[in-house]
C-alpha positions in Angstrom: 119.1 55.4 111.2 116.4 57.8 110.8 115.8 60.5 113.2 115.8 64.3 112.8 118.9 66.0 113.1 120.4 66.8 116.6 123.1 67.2 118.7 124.4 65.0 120.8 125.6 66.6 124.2 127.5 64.8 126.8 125.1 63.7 129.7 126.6 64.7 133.7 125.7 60.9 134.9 128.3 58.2 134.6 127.5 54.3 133.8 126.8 52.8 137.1 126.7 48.9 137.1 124.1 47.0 136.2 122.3 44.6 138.9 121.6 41.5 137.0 118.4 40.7 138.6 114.8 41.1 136.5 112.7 40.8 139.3 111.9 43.4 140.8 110.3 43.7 144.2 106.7 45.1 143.2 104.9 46.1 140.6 106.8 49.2 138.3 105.1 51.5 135.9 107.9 52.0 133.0 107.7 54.0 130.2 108.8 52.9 126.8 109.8 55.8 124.1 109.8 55.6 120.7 109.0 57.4 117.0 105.4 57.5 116.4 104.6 55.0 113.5 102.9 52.0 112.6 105.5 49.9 114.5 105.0 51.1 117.6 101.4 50.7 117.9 102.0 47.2 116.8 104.1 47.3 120.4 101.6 48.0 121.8 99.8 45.0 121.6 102.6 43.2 122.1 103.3 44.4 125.5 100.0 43.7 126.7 101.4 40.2 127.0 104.8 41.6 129.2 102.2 43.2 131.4 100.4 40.2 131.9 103.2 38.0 132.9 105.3 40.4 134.7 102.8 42.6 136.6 104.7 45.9 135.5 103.1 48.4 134.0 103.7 49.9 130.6 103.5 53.5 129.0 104.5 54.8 125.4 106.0 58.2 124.8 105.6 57.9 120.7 107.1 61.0 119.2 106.6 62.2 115.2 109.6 61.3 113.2 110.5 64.7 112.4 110.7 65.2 116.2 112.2 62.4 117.7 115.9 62.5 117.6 115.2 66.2 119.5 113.2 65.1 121.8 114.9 62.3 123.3 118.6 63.6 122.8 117.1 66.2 124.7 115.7 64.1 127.1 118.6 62.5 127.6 121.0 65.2 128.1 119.1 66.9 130.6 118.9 63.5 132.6 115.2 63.6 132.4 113.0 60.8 134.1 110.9 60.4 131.3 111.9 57.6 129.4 112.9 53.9 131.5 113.2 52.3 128.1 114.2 54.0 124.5 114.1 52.4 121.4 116.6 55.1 120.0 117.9 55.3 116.6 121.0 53.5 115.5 123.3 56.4 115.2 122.9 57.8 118.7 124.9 54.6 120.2 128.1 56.4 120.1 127.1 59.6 122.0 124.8 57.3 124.4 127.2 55.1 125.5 130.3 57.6 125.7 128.3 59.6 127.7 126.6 56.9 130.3 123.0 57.7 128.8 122.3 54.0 128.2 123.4 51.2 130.7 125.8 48.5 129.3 124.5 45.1 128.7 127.0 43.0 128.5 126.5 41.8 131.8 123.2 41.0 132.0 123.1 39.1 128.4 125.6 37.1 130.2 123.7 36.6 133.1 120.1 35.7 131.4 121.4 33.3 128.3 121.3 36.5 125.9 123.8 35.7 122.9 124.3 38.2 120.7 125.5 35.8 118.0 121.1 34.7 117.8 120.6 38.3 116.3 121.7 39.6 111.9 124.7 40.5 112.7 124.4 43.2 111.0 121.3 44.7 113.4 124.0 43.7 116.3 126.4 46.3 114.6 123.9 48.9 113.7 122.1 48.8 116.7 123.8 47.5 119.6 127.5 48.0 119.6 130.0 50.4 120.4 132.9 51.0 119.6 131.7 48.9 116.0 132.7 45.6 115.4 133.6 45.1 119.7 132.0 42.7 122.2 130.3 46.0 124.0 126.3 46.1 124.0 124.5 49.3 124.8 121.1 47.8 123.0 119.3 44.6 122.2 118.1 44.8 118.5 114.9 45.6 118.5 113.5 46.7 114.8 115.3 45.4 111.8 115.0 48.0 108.9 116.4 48.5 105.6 116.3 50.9 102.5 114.4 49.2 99.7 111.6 49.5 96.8 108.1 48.7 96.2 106.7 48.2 93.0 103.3 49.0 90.7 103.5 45.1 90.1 100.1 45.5 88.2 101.5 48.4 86.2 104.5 46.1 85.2 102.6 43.0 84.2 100.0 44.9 81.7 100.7 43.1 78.3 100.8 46.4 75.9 103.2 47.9 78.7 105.5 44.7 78.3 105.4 44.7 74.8 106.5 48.1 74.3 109.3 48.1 76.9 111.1 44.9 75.3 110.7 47.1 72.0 112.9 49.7 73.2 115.0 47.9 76.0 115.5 44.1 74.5 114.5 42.9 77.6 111.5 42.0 80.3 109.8 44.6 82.3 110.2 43.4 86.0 112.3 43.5 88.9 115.7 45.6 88.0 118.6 43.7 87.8 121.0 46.8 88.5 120.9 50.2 89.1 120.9 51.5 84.9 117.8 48.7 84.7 115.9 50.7 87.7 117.0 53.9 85.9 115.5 52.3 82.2 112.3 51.3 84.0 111.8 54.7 85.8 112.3 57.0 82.4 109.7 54.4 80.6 106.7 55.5 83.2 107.7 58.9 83.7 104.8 61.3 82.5 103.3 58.0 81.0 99.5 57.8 81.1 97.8 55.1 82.8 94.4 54.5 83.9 93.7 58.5 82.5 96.3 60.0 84.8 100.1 61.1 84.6 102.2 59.2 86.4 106.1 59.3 86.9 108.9 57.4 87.3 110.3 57.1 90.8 109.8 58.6 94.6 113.4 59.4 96.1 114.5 60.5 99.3 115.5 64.5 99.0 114.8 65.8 102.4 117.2 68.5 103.8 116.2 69.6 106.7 117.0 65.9 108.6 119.0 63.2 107.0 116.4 62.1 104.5 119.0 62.4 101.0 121.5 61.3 103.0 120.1 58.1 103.5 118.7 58.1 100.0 121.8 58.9 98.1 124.2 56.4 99.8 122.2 53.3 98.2 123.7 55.2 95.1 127.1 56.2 96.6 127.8 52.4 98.1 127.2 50.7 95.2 129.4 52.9 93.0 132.3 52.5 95.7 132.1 55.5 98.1 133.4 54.3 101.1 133.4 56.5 104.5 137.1 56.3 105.3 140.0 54.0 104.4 139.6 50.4 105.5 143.1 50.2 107.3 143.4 53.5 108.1 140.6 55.4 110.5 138.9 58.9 109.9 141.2 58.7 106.6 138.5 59.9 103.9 140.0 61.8 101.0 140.2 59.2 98.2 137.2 57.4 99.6 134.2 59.7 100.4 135.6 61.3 97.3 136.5 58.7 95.1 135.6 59.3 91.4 133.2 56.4 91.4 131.7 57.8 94.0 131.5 61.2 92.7 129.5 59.4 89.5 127.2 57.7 91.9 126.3 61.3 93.5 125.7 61.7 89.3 123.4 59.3 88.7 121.5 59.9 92.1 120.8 63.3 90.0 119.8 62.0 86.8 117.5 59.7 88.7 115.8 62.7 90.3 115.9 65.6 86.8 114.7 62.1 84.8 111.9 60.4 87.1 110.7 62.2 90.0 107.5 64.0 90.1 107.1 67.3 89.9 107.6 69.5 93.8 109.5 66.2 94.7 112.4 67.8 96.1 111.9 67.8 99.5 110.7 64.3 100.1 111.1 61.6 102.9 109.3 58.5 104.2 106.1 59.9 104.7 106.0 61.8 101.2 106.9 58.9 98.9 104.4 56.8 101.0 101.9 59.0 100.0 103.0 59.6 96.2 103.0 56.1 95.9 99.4 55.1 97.6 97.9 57.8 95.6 99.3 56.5 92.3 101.6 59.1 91.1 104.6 56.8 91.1 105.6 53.6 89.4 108.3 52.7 92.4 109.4 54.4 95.3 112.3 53.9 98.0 111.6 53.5 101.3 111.9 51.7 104.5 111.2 48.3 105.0 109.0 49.2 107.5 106.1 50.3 105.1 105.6 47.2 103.2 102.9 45.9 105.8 101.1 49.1 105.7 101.3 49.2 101.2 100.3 45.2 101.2 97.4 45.9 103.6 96.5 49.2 101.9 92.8 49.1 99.5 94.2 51.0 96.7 97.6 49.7 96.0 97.6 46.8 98.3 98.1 43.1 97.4 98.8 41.6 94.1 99.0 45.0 92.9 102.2 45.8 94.9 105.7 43.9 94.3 109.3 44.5 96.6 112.7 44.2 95.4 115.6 44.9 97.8 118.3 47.7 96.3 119.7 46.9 92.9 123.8 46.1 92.5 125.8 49.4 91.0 129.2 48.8 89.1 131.3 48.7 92.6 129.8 47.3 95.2 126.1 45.7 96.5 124.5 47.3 99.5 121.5 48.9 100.2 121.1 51.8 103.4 120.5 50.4 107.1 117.7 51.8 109.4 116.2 50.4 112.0 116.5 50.7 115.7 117.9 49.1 119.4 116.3 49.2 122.1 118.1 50.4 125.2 118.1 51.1 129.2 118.2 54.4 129.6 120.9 54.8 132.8 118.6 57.7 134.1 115.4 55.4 135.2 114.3 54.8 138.5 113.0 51.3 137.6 116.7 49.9 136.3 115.3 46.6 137.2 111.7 46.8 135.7 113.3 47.7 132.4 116.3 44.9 132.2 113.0 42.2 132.4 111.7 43.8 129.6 114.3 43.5 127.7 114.7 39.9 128.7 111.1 39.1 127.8 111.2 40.5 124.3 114.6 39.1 123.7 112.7 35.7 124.0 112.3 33.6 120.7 108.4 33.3 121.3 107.8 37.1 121.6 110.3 37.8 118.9 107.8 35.6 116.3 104.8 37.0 117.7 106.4 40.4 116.8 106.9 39.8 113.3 103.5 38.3 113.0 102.0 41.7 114.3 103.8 43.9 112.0 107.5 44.3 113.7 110.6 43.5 111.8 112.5 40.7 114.5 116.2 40.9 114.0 116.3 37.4 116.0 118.0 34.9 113.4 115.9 31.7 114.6 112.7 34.5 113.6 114.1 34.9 110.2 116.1 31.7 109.5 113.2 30.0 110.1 112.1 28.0 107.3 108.9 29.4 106.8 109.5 32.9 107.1 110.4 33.7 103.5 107.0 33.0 102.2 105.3 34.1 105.4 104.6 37.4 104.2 105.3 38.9 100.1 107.7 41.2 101.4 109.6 38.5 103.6 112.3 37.5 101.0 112.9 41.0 100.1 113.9 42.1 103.7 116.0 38.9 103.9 117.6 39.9 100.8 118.3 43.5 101.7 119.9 42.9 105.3 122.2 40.8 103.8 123.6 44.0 101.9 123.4 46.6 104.7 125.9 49.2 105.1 125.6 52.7 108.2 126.1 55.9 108.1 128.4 57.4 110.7 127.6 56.3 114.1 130.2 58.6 116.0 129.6 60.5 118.6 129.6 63.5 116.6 127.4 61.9 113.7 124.8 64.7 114.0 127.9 67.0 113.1 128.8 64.7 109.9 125.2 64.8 108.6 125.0 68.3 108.4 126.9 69.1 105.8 126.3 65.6 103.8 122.7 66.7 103.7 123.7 70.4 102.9 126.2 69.3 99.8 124.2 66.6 98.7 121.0 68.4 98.0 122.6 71.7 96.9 124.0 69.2 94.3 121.4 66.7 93.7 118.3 69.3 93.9 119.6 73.0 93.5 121.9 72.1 90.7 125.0 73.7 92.0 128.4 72.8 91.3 129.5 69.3 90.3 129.3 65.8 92.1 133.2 65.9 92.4 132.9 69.2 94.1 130.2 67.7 96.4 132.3 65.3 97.8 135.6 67.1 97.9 133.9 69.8 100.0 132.1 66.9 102.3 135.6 65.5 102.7 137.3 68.9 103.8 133.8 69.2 106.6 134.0 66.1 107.5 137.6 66.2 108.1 137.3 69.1 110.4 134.8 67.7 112.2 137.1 64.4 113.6 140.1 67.5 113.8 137.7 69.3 116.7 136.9 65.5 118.1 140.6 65.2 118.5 140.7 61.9 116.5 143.0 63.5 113.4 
């Protein structure tokens, strides 16, 4: 996930069927869409080497986060022309391939030697299927991403810092072993002195306006035992969403954040706890995967001075918030063919290495199983580590419909201080439940 928050409306072209040749007669120009972000200029390069073996042509449509689910949900429910390929965020499956805005695969992975069963199965989940957990493929995983942390490591390891934390806590100061340790560790920095300036405990996710707490507050929820519905019963939520272990993990999401966040933090995302922790203000902050390459490579706070850890366990559960993205044929294009040998050539093993070795996260398992890719980069264990525990939000048709109100309860909890947790998720359950009533599916 992560895009800004839209509607999904149903598109007036149906799925026609895929021709299964990549070849196309002459040279196309295609244009490949995506968010605007380190990652995409790394593709960039990377299809420098498509253009060389294929003859096409390739342009970028790169769109800021905060503008990129409108955009292309837009763009695709007008039937625009704009996009050939779309590397589209993982909750928009539903809606895409319900209403033919992305051509189905399945087909042509059969025809060009394209198993599934070579990518994380959880990416092939997240990003490529619909309905979940079926054989259909709307999307080849493109951009492995996960919810995670990054570390002062050189804050951790100073001796008189070390030395007073086992004082109070009996134990090391490191890498959080669970979600109280992370909370111990984040109240020991917060409004600590180091270096001559202030510095707090923790950067969270408390956006409002998009899904940012939403997909802060489930590494919380999951590992205290929220679950979105009832495992052998569908769209069946009350008791789940609104367990009372999951109404304490929505209470210590809120401690975390009146205990150790900085001060003006409560409308933070990606791009805010980047920049709280490259400018020192925080001892660890939760983010994407995607940044480590950017925090290891940055002069201030980069190298030895930065450490990763994936999501810590809760009391109920161990998983840690999918992002990440698929990328897709977008049934609209003019240059069907063109765009199917794209997705052949970066479906290849060689081009999947080469795009971890330029900054991309390859959700290919040969990539990642490979026995050298643990140490290949610091932060390579840690995003091992973390997409082992993945767990989505909703990818329904309707998802942008069931993030609304998360995000609105959630932060009018969480932030404003109203009501209680229990409340929170009662109320969530009773919008949520209206929501599948309209989509007939109740």
């Amino acid at each position: 996930m992560r895009g800004h928050l839209a509607t999904l409306a149903a598109a007036g072209t149906c799925l026609a069927g895929i021709g299964l040749s990549t070849a196309s007669a002459s040279a196309a120009d295609l244009t490949l869409c995506w968010a605007a972000w380190d990652p995409a200029n790394a593709l960039v390069e990377l299809s420098k080497d498509f253009e060389k073996e294929s003859g096409h042509k390739m342009s970028f449509e790169f769109v800021p986060w905060p503008n990129f689910a409108d955009r292309m949900l837009n763009e695709l429910n007008s039937g625009g022309k704009l996009c050939d390929l779309l590397i589209g965020d993982s909750q928009w499956i539903g809606g895409a391939a319900e209403n033919g805005q992305y051509l189905k695969l399945n087909e042509f992975f059969d025809a060009n030697g394209i198993k599934m069963d070579d990518f994380i199965p959880a990416t092939v989940v997240g990003y490529a299927q619909w309905p979940k957990n079926t054989p259909n493929y709307w999307a080849l995983p493109a951009f492995g991403d996960v919810v995670g942390w990054t570390y002062r490591k050189d804050w951790f390891s100073r001796p008189e810092l070390q030395e007073e934390f086992k004082t109070k806590y009996g134990r090391d100061l490191g890498v959080p072993a669970n979600l109280d340790e992370l909370k111990d560790i984040a109240e020991f920095f917060q409004g600590r002195e180091i270096d001559g300036k202030t510095v707090y405990g923790a950067a969270l996710y408390t956006e409002r306006g998009s899904e940012g707490i939403t997909m802060g507050v489930t590494n919380i929820l999951y590992n205290y035992g929220f679950k979105y519905e009832n495992p052998d019963k569908p769209y069946d939520l009350a008791g789940f969403v609104n367990s009372p272990d999951a109404a304490k993990g929505l209470e210590f999401y809120k401690a975390l954040y009146d205990c150790c966040t900085p001060p003006g933090a409560s409308d933070w995302y990606m791009s805010e706890n980047i920049d709280a922790y490259k400018s020192g203000q925080v001892a660890m902050q939760m983010n994407f995967a995607f940044i480590w390459p950017g925090v290891h490579a940055d002069p201030t706070v980069g190298g030895d001075k930065s450490g990763y850890f994936p999501n810590p366990p809760g009391p109920n559960g161990h998983f840690a918030q999918l992002g990440g993205q698929g990328i897709s044929v977008v049934a609209n294009t003019d240059e069907k063919d063109a765009a199917l040998a794209y997705i052949q050539w970066f479906a290849q093993p060689d081009v999947q290495k080469k795009w971890w070795s330029v900054g991309g996260y390859s959700a290919l398992r040969s990539v990642v199983e490979d026995p050298s890719f643990a140490t290949s980069q610091p932060y390579a264990q840690t995003f091992l580590d973390s997409m082992a525990i993945v767990k989505d939000f909703w990818a329904e048709p309707a998802y942008a419909s069931l993030l609304q109100p998360m995000q609105r309860r959630v932060h009018d909890y969480v932030v404003a201080g109203n009501g209680t947790a229990q409340e929170a998720l009662d109320g969530l359950v009773e919008d949520w439940t209206e929501v599948f009533e309209d989509e007939g599916k109740l």
